[in-house]
C-alpha positions, 0 to 999 in steps of 0.5 A, a space after each residue: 426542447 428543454 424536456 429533451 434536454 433534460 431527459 438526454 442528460 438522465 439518460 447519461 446520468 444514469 448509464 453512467 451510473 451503471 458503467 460504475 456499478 458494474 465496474 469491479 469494486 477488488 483491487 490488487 496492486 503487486 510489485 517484486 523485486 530481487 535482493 541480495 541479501 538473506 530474508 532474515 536481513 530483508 525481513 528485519 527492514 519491514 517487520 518493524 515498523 520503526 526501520 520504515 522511515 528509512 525506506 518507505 515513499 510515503 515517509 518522504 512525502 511529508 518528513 514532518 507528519 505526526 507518528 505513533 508506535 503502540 503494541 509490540 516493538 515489531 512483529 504480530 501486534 506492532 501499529 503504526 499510526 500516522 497523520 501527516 499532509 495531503 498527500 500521505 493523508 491518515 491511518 493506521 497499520 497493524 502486522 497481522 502476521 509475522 513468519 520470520 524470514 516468510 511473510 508479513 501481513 499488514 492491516 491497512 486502514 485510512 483514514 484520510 483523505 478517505 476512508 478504505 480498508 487493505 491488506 498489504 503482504 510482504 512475502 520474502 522467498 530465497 532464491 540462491 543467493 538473493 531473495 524475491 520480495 513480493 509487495 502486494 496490496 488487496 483491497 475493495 472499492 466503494 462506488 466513489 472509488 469505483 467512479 475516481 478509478 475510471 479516471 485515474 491507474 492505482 496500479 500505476 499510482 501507488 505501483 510506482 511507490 512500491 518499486 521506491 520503496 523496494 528500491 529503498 529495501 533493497 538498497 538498505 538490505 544489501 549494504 546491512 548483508 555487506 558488513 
């Protein structure tokens, strides 16, 4: 009976093993919104690292955390390290590409409460009188992350921190597109 026991239990173990095997290990988390204000105004909010503390979600979550600011003042070369609680955890970004009023391309680096690396793109098209700021993160999974995501939504999770943060943007670009 045991040995039954025990050789259902390898059974679940192992399939189990293979449902996360095969699960796909890209991610890619995308959010947009329409601001009315020029690019060039949006573009200023999120080129320099220095102005994210005024939008970004995860500045809010821990106002206390340690930030460090190397390389350029803004633009290509500009990294922002942070360590801050539980919940916006450790790491790094570093703008990997700047096109004024275009795109921006963000290395992403975390370091706790695991490690991952990402890309995060900030891409700013004018439409009329408004821009179309698209957020997008792309990024791979290792196989515990694999695991951890059959129980729980990235997109939802972080999804949700994108549409505040680009509340925040939007808010803060057309009132700077006001004066």
């Amino acid at each position: 009976m045991v040995l039954k026991i025990l050789i259902g239990v390898v059974v679940i173990v192992v399939v189990l093993a293979v449902i996360v095997a095969l699960r796909p290990s890209g991610f890619r988390i995308v959010r947009a919104a329409s601001i009315s204000a020029p690019p060039a105004v949006v573009f200023e909010q999120v080129n320099d690292f220095h102005k994210w503390q005024a939008w970004s979600p995860w500045a809010k979550r821990d106002p206390t955390a340690k930030n460090t600011f190397e390389g350029a003042p803004a633009g290509k070369g500009s990294i922002f390290s942070w360590a801050g609680n539980k919940e916006v955890g450790e790491g790094r970004m570093t703008i990997a590409e700047s096109r004024p009023s275009e795109l921006i391309r963000i290395n992403l680096e975390f370091f706790k409460p695991f490690v991952s690396t990402s890309t995060a793109e900030f891409t700013l098209k004018p439409q009329g009188d408004q821009t179309l700021v698209t957020w997008t993160m792309d990024g791979k999974n290792n196989y515990v992350a694999r695991a951890a995501c059959m129980f729980m939504d990235m997109d939802k999770m972080i999804g949700g921190d994108f549409e505040k943060g680009l509340a925040d943007i939007k808010a803060i670009s057309e009132a700077a597109a006001r004066k």
